[in-house]
TORLUM-576684 format. One record per residue: x, y, z of N, C-alpha, C in turn; residue number from 1. Coordinates in steps of 0.1 Angstrom, whole numbers, plus 5000, padded with zeros to 4 digits. Each point is the difference from the previous one (the first is absolute). Layout:
residues N
n_px/n_py/n_pz/ca_px/ca_py/ca_pz/c_px/c_py/c_pz/seq
X/Y/Z/X/Y/Z/X/Y/Z/NUM
...
end
This chain:
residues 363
n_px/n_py/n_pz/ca_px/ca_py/ca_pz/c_px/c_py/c_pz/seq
5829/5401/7878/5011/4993/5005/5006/4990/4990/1
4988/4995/4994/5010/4989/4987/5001/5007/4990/2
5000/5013/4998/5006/5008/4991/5015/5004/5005/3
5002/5001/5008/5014/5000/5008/5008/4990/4996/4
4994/4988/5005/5008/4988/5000/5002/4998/4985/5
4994/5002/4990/5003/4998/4988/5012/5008/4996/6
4995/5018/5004/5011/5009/5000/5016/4991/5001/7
4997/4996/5013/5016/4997/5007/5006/4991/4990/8
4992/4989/4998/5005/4992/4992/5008/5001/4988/9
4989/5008/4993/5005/5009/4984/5007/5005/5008/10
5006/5006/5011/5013/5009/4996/5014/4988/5003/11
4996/4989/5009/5012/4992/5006/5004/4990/4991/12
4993/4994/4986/5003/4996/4990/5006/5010/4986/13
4993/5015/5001/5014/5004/4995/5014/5007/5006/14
5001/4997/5015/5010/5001/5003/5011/4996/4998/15
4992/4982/5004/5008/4984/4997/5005/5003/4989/16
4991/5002/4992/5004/5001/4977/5014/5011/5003/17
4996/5015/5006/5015/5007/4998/5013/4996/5006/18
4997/4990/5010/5011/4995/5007/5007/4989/4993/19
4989/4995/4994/5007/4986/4992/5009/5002/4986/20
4994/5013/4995/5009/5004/4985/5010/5009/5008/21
5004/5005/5015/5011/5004/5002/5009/4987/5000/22
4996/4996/5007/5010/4983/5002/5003/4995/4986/23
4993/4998/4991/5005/4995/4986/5010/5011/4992/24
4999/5015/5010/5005/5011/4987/5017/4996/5008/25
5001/4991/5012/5009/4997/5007/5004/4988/5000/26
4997/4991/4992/5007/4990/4995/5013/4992/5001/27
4999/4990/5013/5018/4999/5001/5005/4996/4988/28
4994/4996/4988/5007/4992/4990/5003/5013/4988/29
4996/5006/5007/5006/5019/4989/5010/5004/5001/30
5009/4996/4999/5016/5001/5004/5005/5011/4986/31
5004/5008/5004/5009/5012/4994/5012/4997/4989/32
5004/4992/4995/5009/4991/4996/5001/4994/4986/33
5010/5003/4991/5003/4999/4987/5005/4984/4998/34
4983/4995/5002/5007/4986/4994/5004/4999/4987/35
4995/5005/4987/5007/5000/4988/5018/5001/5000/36
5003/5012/5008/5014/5002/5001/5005/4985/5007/37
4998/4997/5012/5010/4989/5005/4996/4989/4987/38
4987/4995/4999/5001/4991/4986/5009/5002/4988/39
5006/5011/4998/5010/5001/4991/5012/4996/5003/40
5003/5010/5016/5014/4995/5002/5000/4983/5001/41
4991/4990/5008/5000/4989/5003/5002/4991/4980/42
4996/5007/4997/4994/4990/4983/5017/5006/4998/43
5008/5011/4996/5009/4998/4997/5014/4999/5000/44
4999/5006/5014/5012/5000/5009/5000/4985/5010/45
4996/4990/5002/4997/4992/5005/4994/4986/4990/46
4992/4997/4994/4993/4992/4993/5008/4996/4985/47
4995/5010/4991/5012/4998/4987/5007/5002/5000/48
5010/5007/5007/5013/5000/5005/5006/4987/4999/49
4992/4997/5015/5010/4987/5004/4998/4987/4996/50
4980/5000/4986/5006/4992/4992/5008/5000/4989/51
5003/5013/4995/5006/4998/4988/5017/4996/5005/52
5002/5004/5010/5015/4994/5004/5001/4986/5004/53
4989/4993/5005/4999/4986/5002/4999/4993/4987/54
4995/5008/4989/5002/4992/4988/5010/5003/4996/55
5012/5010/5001/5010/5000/4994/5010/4989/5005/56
4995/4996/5016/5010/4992/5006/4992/4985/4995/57
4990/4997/4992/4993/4990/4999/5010/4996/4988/58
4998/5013/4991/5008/4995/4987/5015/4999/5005/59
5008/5003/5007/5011/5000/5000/5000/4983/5009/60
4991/4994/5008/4999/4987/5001/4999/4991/4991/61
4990/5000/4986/4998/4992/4991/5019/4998/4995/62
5006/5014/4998/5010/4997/4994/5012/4988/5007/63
5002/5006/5014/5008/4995/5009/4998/4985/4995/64
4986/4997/5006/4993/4984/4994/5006/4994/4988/65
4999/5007/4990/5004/4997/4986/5012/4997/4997/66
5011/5005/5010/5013/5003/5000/5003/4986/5010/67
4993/4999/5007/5004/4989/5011/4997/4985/4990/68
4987/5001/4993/5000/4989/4997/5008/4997/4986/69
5007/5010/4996/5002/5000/4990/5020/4990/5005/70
5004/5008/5009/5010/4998/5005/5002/5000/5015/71
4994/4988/5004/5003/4997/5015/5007/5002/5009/72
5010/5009/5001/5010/5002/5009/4998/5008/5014/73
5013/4999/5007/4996/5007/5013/4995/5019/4997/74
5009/5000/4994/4996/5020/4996/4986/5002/4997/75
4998/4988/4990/4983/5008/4992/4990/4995/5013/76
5004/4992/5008/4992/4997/5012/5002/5009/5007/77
5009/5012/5006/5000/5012/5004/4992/5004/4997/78
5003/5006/4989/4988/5012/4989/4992/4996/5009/79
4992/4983/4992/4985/4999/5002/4995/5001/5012/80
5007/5000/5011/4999/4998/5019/4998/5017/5000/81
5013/5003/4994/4993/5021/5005/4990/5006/4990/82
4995/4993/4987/4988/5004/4994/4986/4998/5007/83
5000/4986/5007/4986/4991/5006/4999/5010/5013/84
5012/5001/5014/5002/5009/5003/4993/5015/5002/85
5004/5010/4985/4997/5006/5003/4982/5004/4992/86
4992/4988/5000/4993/4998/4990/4991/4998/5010/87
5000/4985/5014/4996/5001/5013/4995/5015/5006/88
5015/5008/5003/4999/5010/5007/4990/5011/4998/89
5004/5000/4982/4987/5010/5000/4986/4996/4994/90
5000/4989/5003/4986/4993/5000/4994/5009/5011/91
5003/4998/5012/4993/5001/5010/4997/5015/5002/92
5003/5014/4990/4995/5013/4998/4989/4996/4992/93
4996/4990/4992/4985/5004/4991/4995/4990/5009/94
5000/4990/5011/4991/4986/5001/4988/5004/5007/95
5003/5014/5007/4982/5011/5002/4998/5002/4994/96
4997/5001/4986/4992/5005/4989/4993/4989/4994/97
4992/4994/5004/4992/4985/4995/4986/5005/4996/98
5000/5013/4992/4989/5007/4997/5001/4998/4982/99
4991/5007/4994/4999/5007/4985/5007/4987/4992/100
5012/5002/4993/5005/4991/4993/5007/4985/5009/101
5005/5008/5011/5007/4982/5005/4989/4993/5009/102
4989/5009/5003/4990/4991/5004/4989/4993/4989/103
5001/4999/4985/4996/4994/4992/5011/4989/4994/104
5009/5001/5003/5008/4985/4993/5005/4995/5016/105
4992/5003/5011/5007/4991/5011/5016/4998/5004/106
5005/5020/4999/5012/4997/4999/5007/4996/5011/107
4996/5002/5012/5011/5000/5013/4998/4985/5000/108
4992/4994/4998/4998/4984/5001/5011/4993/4993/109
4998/5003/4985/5006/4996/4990/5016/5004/5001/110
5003/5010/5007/5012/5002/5000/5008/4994/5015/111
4990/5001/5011/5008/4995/5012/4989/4997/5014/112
4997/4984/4993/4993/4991/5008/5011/4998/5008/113
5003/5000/5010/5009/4989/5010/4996/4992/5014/114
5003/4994/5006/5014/4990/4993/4997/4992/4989/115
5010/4999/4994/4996/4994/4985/5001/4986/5005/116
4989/4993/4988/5000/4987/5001/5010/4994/4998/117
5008/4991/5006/5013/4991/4992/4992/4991/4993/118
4992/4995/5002/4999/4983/4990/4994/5009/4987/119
4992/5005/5005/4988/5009/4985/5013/5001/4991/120
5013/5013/5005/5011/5003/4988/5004/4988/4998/121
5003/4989/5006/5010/4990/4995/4990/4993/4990/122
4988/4996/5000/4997/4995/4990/4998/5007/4990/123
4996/5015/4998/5001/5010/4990/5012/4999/4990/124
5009/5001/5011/5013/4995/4994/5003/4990/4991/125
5001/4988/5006/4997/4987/4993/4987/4998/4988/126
4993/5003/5001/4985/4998/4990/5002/5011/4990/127
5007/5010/5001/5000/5013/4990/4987/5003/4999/128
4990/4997/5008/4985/5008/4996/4995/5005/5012/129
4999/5009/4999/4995/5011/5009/4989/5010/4998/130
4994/5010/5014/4991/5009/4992/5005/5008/5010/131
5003/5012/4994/5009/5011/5010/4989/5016/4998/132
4987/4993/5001/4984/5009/5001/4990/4999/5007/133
5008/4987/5011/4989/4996/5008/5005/5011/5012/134
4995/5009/5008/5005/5009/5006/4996/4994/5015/135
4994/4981/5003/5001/4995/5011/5008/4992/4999/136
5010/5000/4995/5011/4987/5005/5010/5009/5004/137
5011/4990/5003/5014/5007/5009/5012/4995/4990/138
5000/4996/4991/5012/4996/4991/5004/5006/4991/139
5000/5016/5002/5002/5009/4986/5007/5012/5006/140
5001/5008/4996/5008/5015/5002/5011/4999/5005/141
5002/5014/5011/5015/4997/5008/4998/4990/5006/142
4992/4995/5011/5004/4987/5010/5007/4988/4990/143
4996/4999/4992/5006/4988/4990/5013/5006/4994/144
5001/5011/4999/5011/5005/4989/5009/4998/5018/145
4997/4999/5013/5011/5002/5013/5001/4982/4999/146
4988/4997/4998/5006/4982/5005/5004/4995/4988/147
5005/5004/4989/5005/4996/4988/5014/4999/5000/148
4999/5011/5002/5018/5010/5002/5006/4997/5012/149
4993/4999/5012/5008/4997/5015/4998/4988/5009/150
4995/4991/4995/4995/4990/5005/5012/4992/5002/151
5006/5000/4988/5016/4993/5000/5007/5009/5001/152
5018/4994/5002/5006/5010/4998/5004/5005/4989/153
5010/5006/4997/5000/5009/4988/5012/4990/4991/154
5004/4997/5001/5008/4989/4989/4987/4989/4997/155
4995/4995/5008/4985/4988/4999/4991/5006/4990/156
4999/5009/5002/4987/5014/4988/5007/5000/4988/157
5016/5006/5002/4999/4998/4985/5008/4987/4992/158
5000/4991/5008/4998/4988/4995/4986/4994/4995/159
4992/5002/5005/4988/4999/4997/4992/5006/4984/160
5004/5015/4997/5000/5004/4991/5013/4997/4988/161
5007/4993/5003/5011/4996/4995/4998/4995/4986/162
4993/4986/5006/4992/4990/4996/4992/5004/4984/163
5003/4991/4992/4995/5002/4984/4982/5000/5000/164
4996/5008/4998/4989/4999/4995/4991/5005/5018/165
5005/5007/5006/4994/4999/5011/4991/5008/5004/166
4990/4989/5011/4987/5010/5004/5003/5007/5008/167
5005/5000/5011/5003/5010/5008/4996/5015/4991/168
5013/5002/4990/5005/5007/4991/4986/5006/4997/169
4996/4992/4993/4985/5001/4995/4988/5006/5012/170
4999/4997/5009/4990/5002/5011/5004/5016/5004/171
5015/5003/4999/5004/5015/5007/4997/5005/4985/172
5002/5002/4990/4997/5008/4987/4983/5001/5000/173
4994/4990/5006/4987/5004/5001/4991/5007/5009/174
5008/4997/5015/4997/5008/5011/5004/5015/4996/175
5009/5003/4996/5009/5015/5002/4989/5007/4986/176
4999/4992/4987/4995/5008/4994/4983/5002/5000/177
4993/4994/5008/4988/5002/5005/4996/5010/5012/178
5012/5003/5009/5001/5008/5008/5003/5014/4995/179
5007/5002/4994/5004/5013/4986/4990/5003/4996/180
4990/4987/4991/4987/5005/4988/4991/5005/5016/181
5002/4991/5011/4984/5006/5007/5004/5014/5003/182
5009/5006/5007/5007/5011/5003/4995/5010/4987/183
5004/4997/4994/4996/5009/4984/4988/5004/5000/184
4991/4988/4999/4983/5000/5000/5001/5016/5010/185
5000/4995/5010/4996/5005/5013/5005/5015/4993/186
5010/5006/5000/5009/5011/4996/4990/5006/4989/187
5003/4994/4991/4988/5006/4986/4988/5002/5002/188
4991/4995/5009/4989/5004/5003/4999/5015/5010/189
5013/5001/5007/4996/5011/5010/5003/5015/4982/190
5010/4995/4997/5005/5012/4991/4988/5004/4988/191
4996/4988/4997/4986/4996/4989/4988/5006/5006/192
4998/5007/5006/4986/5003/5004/4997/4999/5019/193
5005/4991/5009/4993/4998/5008/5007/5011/5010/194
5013/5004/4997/5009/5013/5008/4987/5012/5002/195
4996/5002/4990/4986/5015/5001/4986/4996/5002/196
4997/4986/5002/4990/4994/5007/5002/5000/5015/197
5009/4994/5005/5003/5005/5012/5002/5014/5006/198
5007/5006/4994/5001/5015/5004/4987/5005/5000/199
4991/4998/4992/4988/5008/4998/4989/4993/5009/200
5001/4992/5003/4988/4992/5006/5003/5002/5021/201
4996/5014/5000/4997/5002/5015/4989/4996/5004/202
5000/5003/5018/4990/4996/5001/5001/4990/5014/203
4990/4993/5010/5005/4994/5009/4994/4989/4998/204
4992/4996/4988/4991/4989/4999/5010/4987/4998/205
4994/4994/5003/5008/4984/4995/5002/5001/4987/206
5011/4998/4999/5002/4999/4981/5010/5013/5002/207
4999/5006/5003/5001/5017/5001/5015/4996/4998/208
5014/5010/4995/5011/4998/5003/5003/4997/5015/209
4996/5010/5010/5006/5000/5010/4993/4985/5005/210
4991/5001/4998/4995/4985/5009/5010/4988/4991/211
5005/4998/4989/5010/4991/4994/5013/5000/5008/212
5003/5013/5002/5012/5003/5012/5001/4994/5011/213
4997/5008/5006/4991/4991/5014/5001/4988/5004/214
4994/4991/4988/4997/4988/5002/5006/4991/4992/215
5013/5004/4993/5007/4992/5000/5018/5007/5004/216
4999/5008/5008/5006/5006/5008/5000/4985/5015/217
4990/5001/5004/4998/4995/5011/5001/4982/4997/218
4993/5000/4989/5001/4987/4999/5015/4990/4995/219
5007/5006/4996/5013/5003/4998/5009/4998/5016/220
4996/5009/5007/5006/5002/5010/4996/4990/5009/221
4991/4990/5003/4994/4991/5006/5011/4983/4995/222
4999/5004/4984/5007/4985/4994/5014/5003/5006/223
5005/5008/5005/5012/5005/5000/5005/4995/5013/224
4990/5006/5012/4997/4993/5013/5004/4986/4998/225
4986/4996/4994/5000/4981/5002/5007/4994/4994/226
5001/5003/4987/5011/4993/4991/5014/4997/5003/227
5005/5013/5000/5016/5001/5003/5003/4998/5016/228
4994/5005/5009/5000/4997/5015/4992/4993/4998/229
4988/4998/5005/4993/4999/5014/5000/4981/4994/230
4997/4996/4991/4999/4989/4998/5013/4989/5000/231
5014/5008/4997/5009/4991/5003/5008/5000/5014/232
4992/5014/5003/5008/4998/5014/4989/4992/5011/233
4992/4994/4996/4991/4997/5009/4990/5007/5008/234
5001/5014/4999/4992/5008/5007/4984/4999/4995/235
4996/4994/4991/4984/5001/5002/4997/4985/5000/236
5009/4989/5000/4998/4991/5005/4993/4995/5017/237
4991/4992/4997/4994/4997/5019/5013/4993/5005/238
5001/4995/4995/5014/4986/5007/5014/5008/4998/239
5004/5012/4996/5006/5005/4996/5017/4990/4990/240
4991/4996/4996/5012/4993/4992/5005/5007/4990/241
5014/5004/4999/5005/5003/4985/5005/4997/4988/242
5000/5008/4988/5003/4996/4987/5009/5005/4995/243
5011/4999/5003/5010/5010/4993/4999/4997/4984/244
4998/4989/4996/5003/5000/4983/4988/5004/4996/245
4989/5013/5005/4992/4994/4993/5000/5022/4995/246
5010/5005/5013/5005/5012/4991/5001/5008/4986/247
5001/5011/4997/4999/5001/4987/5017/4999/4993/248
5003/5000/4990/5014/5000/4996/5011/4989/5010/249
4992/4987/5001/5005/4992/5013/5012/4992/4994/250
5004/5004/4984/5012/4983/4995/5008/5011/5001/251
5001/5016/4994/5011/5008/4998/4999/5010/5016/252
4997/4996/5006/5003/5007/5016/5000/5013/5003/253
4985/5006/4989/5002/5017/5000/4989/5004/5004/254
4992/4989/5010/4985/5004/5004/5000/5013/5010/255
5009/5004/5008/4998/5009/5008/5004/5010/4989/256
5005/5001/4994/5007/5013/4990/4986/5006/4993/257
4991/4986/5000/4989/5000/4988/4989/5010/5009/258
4997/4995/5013/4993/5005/5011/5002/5011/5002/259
5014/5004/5000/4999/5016/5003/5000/5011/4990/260
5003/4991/4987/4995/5012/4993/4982/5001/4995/261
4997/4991/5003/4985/4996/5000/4994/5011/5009/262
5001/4999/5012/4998/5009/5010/5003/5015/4998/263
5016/5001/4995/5004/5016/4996/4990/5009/4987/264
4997/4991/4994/4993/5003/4987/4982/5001/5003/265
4997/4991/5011/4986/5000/5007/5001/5018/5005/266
5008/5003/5005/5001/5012/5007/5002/5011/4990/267
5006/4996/4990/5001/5013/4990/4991/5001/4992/268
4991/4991/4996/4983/5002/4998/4995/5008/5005/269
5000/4997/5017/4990/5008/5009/5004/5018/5002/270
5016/4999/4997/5002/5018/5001/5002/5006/4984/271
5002/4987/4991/4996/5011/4987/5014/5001/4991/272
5008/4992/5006/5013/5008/4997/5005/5010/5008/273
5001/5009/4987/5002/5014/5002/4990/5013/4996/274
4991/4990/4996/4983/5006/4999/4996/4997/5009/275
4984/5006/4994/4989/5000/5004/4995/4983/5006/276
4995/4995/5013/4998/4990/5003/4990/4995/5012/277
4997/4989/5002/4985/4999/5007/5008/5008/5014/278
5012/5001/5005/5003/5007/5013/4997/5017/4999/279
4999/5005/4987/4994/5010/5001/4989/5004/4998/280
4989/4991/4991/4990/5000/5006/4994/4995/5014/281
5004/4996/5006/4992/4995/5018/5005/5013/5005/282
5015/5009/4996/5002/5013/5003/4987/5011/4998/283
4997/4999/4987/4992/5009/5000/4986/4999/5009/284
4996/4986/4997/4991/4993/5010/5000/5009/5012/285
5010/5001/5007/5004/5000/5015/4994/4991/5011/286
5005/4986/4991/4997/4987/5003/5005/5002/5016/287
4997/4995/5011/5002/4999/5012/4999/4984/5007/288
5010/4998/5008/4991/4985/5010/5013/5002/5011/289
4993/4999/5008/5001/4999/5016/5008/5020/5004/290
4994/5004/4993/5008/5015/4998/5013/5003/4992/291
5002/4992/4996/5012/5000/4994/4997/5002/4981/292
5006/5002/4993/5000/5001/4988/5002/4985/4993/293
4990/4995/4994/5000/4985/4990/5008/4997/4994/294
5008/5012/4990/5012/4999/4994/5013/4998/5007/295
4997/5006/5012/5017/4998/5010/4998/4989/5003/296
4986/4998/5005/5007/4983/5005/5002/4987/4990/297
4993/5004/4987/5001/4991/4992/5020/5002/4993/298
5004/5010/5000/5012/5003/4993/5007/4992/5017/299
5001/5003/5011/5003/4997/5009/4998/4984/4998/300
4992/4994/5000/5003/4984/4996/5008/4994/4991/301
4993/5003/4988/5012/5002/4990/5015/4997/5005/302
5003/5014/5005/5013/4998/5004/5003/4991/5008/303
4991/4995/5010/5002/4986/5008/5006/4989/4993/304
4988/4997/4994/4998/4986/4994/5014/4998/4994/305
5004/5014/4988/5009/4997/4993/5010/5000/5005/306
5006/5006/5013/5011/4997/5010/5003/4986/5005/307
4984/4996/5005/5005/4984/4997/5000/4989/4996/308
4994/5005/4983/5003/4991/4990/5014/5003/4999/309
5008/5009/4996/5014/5005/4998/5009/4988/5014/310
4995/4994/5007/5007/5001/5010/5004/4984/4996/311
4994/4992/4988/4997/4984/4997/5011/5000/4993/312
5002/4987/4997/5013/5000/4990/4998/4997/4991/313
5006/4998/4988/4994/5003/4984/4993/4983/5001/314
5004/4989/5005/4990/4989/4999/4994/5001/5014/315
4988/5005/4992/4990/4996/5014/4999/4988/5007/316
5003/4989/4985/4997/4987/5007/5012/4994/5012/317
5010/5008/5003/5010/4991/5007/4997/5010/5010/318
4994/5011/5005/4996/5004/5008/4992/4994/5010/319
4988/4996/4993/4987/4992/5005/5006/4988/5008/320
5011/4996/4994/5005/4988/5005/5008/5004/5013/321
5009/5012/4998/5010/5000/5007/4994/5012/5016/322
4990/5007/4994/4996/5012/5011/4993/5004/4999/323
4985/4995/5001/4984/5000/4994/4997/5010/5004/324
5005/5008/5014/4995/5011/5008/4999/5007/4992/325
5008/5006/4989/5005/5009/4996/4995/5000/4986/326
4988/4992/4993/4994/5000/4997/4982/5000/4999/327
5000/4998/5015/4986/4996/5006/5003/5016/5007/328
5010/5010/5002/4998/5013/5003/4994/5008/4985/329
5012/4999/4988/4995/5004/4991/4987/4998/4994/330
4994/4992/5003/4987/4995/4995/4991/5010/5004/331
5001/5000/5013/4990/5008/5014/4999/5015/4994/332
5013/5004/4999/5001/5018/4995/4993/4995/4985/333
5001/4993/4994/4996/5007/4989/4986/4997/4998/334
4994/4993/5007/4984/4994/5007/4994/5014/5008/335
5004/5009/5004/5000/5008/5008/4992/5010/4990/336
5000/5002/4990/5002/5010/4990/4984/4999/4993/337
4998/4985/5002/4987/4999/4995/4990/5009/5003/338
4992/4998/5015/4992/5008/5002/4999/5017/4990/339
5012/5002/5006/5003/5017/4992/4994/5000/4984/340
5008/4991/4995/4997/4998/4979/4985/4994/5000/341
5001/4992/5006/4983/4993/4995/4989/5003/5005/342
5001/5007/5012/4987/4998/5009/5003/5021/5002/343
5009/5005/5006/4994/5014/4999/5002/5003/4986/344
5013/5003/4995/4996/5007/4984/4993/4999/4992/345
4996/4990/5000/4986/4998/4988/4987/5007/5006/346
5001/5000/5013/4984/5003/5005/5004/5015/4996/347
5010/5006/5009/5003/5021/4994/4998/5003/4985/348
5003/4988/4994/5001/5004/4987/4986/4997/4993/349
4993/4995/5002/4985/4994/5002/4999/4987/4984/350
5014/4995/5003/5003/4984/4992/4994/4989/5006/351
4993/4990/4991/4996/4987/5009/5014/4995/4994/352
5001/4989/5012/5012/4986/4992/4992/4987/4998/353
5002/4998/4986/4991/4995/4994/5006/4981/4999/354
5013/5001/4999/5009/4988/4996/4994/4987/5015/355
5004/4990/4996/4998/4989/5014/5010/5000/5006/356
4997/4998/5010/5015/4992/5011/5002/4991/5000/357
5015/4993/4999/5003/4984/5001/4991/4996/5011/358
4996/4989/5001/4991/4994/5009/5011/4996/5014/359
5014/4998/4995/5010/4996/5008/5005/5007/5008/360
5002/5016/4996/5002/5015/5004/4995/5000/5014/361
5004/5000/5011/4996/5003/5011/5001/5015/5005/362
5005/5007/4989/4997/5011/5011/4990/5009/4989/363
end
């Protein structure tokens, strides 16, 4: 009889064993799927792309700059308004990429801390001594190049630069061409080597490209929540009190303009362009939640949120003031979206998110 019972045993421990190496030959994290390919299209239909055009529009700022202070008038304050402009705008296509080269010089910090400090620039200003490398202060990049330029009005500005020997003058020649050299950094390192480090480095480990996507995909999309909404409209406030100045692009009145393209560009990450993209991997996945396909409902938010961001007016801040609903809706849709990016995709795709959450972030 206890030859039996031993029998049984030896056979029900190698059963367990052939059951267990079927389950691993079944692996949800074995996905079918050409990450190399989407890492190319993303590295350069998306990434050096849109920095090498943000530095062409960097350099075409230094000059506007150079021109304005060289000759103060209303026209070269045009230029420099549609250079900064369009220099903001397409900021906000690389400010998810806080990986490889711009996450080693601290670039999204360094380029757009907001709301910018007023006293910090005014004394910068006045003292001429600055350090525009500290990537925790708020008195440098665009927020300072918006409260430089629009704080006054536009005859007041360039009177200001008017002025012989002036810092102003001095403070914008130093903001614009620091913002240029970091942009560069950042640009030369993807083309220098780190373009085919990324492409080549698959994989779902932390570190891994995709897990750098991911997670600053999401984390991106979070500052985007609290920063630009949720914090000036009051919505993650307990008391709900609001900040309208505390918006991004809040002296030249293009914070909603800035928002939606922030958001349109969040979304063209996620489908790839016109490539390969994380929406076709969770495709191949045959990512699922509540029966429905992961990708539809995340493309499906998407289009929410950004229907009503679209729906704000280019200053967010006179919104907040004038018809909070209508930003305390926008907030909601685009809060909505979380669960989907942070909490299922990463699990289908078998990414941890590795980054912290504002401690302030309520959702």
């Amino acid at each position: 009889m206890k030859q039996y019972k031993i029998l049984f045993a030896t056979l029900w421990i190698a059963l367990f064993s052939i059951l267990s190496c079927k389950d691993d030959d079944n692996d949800p994290c074995d996905i079918e799927f050409d990450q190399k390919a989407m890492f190319e299209n993303i590295a350069d239909n998306l990434i050096v792309s849109e920095y090498k055009n943000l530095l062409d529009e960097t350099t075409q700022l230094v000059n506007t700059s150079n021109a304005f202070i060289e000759s103060p008038n209303e026209a070269n304050f045009t230029a420099l308004s549609e250079s900064f402009l369009e220099v903001y705008t397409h900021w906000q296509r690389v400010a998810q990429y806080e990986f490889g080269p711009a996450e080693e010089i601290f670039l999204r910090n360094n380029i757009n801390n907001f709301p910018v400090n007023e006293e910090a620039v005014n004394a910068n200003i006045e003292s001429g001594n600055y350090n525009l490398d500290d990537p925790n202060t708020f008195d440098k990049g665009l927020p300072a190049l918006d409260y430089v330029l629009w704080e006054k009005s536009t005859p007041e500005v360039i009177a200001l630069f008017e002025a012989e020997d002036s810092k102003h003058a001095a403070f914008l020649q130093a903001i614009v061409q620091d913002i240029d050299a970091k942009i560069n950094t950042v640009y030369d390192g993807w083309i220098n080597g780190y373009r085919d480090t990324f492409v080549n480095n698959t994989g779902t480990a932390t570190g891994s490209s995709l897990s750098l996507l991911l997670n600053n995909f999401n984390e991106h999309y979070e500052l985007l929540k609290r920063d630009k909404l949720g914090v000036p409209s009051g919505a993650i406030s307990t008391l709900g009190f609001t900040y309208p100045e505390r918006v991004e692009g809040y002296y030249s009145k293009i914070s909603g303009f800035l928002l939606q393209n922030a958001l349109t560009y969040a979304k063209l990450l996620y489908v790839g362009n016109d490539g390969l993209g994380l929406d076709d991997y969770l495709i191949a996945a045959d990512a699922r939640k509540d029966g429905e396909l992961l990708d539809d409902l995340i493309q499906a938010q998407f289009t929410a949120a950004i229907s009503a961001v679209a729906s704000l007016d280019e200053s967010l801040s006179q919104v907040i003031e004038n018809d909070n609903d209508l930003v305390i809706n926008a907030y909601s849709e685009v809060s909505k979206q979380l669960v989907n990016i942070k909490t299922d995709m990463p699990s289908v795709l078998c990414v941890s998110i590795t980054y912290i959450d504002n401690p302030s972030d309520s959702d």
